[in-house]
Backbone bond lengths (Angstrom), bond angles and torsions (degrees), N, CA, C in turn:
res aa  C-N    CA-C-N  psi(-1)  N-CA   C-N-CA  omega(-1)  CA-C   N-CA-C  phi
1 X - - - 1.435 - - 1.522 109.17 -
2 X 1.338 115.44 148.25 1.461 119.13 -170.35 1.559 86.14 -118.72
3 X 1.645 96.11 137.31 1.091 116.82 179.29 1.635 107.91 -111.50
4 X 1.648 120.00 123.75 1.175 125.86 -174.88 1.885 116.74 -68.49
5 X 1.014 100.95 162.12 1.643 92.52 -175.78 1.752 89.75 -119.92
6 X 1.761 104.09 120.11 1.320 84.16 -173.77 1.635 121.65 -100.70
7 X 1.264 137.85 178.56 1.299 110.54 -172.91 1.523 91.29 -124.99
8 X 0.993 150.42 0.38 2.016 134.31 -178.54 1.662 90.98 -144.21
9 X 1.528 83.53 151.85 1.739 99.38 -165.40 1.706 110.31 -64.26
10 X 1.268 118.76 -37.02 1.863 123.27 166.89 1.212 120.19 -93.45
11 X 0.866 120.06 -58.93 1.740 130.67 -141.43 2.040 107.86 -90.23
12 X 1.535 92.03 -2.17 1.252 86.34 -173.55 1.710 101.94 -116.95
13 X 0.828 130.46 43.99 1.509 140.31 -161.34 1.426 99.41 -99.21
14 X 1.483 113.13 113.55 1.876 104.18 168.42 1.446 116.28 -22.24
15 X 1.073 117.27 -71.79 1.607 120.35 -155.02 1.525 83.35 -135.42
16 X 1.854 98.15 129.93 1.827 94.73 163.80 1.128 122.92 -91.43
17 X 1.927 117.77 56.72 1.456 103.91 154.67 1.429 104.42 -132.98
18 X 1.783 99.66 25.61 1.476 106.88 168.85 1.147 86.49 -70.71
19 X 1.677 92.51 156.57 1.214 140.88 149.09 1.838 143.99 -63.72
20 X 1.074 139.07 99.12 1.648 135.66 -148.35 1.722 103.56 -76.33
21 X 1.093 126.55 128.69 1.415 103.16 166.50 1.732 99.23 -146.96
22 X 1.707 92.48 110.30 1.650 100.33 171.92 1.269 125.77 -93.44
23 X 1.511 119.90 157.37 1.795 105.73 -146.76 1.708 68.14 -146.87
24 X 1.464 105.56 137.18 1.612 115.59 168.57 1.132 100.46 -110.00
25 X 1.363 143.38 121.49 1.573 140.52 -152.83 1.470 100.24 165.61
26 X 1.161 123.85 32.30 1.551 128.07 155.29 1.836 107.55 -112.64
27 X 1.282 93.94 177.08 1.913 87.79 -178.93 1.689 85.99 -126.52
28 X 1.200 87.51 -173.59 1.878 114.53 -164.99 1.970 98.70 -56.07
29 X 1.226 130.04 6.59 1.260 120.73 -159.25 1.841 86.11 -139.63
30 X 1.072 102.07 -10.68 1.967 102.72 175.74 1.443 121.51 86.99
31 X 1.905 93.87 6.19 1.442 101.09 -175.52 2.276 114.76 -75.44
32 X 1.241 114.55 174.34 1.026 79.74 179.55 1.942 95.11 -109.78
33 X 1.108 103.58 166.77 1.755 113.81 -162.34 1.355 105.95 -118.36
34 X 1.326 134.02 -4.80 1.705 144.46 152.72 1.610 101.18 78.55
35 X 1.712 86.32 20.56 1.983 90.23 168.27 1.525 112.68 -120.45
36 X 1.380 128.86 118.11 1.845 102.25 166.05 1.774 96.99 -107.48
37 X 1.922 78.33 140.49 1.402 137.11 171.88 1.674 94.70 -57.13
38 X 1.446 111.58 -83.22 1.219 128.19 -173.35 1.390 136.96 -134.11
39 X 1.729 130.63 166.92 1.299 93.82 -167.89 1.573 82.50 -147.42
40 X 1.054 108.40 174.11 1.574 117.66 -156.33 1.701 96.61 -143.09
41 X 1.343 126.14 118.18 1.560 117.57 158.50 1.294 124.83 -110.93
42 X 1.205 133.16 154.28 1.512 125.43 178.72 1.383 92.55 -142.77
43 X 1.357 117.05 137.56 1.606 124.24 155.47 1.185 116.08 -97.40
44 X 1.654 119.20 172.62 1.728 107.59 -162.83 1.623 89.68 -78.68
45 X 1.229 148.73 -14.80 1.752 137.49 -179.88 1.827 92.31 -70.58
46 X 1.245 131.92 -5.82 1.698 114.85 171.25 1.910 89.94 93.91
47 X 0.864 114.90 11.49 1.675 99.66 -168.63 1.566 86.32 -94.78
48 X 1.520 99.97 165.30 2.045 93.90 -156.09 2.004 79.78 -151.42
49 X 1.355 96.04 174.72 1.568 111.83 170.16 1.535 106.48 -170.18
50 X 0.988 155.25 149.32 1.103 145.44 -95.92 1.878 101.80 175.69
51 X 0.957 161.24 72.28 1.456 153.30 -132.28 1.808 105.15 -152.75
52 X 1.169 87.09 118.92 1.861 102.69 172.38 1.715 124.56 -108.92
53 X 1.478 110.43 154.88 1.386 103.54 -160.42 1.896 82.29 -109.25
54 X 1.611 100.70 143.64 1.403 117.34 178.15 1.045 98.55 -74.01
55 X 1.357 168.93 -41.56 1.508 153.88 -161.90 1.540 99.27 -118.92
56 X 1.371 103.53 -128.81 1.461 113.48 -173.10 1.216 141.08 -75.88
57 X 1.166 84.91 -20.63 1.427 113.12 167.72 1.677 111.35 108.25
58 X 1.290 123.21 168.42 0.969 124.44 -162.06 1.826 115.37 -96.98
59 X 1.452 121.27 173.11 1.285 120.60 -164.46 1.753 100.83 -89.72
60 X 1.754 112.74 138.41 1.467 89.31 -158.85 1.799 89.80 -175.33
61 X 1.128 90.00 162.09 2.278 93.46 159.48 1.401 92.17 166.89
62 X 1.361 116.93 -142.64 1.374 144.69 -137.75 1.948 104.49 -167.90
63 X 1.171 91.46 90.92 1.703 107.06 175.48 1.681 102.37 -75.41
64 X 1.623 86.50 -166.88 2.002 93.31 -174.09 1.903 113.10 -74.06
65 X 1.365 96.70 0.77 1.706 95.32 -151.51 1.607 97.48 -169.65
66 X 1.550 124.74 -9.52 1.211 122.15 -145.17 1.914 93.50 -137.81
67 X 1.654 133.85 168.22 1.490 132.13 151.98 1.669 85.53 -127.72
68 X 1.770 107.30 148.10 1.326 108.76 -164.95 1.852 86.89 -130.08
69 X 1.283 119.09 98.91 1.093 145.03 163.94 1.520 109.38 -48.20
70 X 1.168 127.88 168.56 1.756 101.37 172.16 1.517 120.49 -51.08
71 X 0.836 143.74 -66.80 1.845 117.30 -167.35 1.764 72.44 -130.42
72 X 1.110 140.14 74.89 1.668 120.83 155.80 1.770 86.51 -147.20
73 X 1.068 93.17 149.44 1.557 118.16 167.11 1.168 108.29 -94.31
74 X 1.264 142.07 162.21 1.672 156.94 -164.29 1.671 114.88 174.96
75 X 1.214 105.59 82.77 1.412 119.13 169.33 1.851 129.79 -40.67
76 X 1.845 127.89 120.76 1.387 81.15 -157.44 1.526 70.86 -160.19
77 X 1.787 104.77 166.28 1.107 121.49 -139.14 2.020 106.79 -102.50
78 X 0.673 70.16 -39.21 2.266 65.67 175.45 2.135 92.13 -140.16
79 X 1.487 87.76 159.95 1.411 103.03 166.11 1.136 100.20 -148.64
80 X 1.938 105.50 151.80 1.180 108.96 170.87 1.513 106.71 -163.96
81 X 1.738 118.21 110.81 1.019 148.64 -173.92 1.693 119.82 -51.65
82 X 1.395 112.26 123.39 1.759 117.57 -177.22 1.368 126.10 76.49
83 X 1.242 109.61 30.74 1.193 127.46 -178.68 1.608 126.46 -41.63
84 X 1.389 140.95 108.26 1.392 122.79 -158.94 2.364 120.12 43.49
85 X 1.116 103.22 7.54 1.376 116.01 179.62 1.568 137.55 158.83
86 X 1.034 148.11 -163.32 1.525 135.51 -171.15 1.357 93.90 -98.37
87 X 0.899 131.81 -24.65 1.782 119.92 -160.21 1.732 90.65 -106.65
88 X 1.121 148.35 -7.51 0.853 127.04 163.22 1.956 142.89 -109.51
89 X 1.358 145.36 124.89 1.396 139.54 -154.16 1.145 94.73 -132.47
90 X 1.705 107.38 146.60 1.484 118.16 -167.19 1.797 80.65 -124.51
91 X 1.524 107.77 149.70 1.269 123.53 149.05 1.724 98.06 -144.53
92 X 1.648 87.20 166.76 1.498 98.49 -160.72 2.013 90.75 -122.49
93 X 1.444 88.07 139.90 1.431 92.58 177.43 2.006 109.94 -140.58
94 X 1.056 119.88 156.76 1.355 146.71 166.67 1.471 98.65 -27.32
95 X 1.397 133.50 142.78 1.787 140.62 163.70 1.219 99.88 -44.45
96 X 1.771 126.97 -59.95 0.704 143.93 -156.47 1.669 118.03 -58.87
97 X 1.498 114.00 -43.78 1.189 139.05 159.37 1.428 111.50 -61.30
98 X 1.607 125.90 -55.45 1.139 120.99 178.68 1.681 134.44 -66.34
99 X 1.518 83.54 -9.04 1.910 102.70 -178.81 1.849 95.20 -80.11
100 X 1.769 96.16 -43.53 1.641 84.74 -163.71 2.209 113.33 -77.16
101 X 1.401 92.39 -12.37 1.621 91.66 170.74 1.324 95.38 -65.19
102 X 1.006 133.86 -77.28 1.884 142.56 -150.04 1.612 92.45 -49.28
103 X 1.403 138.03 -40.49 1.332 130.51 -174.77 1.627 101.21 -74.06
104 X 1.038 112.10 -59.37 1.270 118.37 -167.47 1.792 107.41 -59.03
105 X 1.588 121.81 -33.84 1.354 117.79 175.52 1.643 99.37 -73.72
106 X 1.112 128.28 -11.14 1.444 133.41 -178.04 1.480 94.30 -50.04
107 X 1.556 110.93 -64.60 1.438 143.79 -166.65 1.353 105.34 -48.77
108 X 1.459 139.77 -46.28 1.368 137.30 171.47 0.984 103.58 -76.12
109 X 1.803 121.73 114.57 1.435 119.88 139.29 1.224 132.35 -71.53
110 X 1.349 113.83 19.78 1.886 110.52 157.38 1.393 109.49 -82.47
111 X 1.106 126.99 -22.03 1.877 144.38 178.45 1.534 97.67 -75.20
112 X 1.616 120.73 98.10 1.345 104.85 153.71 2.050 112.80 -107.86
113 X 1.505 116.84 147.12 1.105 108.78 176.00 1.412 126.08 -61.37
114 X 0.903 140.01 125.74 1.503 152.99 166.28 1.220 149.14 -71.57
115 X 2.305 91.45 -16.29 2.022 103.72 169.69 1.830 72.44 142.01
116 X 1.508 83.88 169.00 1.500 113.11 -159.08 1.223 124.40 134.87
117 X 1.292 118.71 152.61 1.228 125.15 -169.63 1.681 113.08 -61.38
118 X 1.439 110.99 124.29 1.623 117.63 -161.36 1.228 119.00 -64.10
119 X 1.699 119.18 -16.85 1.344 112.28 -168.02 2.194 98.24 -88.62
120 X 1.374 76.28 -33.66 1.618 83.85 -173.19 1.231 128.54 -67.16
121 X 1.904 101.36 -37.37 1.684 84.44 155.43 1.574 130.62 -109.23
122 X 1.026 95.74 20.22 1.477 104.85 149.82 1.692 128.36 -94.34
123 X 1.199 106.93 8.10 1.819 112.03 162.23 1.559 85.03 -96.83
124 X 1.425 157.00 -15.27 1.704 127.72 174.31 1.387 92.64 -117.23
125 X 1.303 136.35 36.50 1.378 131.14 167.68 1.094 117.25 65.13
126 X 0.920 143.15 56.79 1.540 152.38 124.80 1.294 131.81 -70.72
């Protein structure tokens, strides 16, 4: 699968019923540090959730084709690096993909939620 490189934060999204998922996991120099800080979701309805890691954050980045959550792989459809700043990268992935991150961040209790739209994270229990 070829993964698009995207260049503007909306309008350039493969398909608009991808899914947004921003990963703060660069350091003060824009490098990336193979930890995320934080993570950001958006579905194409705009509904968002917002989730921070209590320590250091967790083990993680942005492969050729893949975002590697602590030990899970998640296949995904455009990326595009520094998003609104250096510490932060958006890649865009499938509903389908984006339903199974939000369960699976369920699963880490170092991830507590932080705000988001109420209906949305309250369909994965939040």
């Amino acid at each position: 699968m070829t993964v698009k490189r995207l260049s503007v934060w909306e309008s350039d999204s493969p398909r608009t019923e991808d899914w947004h998922i921003l990963l703060c996991e660069n350091d003060e120099y824009g490098n990336a540090t193979g930890r995320i800080q934080s993570i950001e979701v958006r579905n194409s309805d705009h509904d968002e959730a917002s989730f921070s890691h209590n320590w250091n954050g967790v083990r993680g980045g942005i492969g050729d084709n893949f975002i590697r959550i602590g030990r899970r792989k998640f296949p995904i459809t455009g990326v595009n690096f520094y998003v609104g700043n250096i510490f932060w990268n958006l890649v865009t992935v499938t509903p389908k993909v984006g339903a199974e991150i939000m369960s699976y961040i369920k699963k880490l209790p170092a991830f507590q939620c932080e705000g988001g739209t109420v209906e949305f994270c309250q369909r994965f229990g939040f």
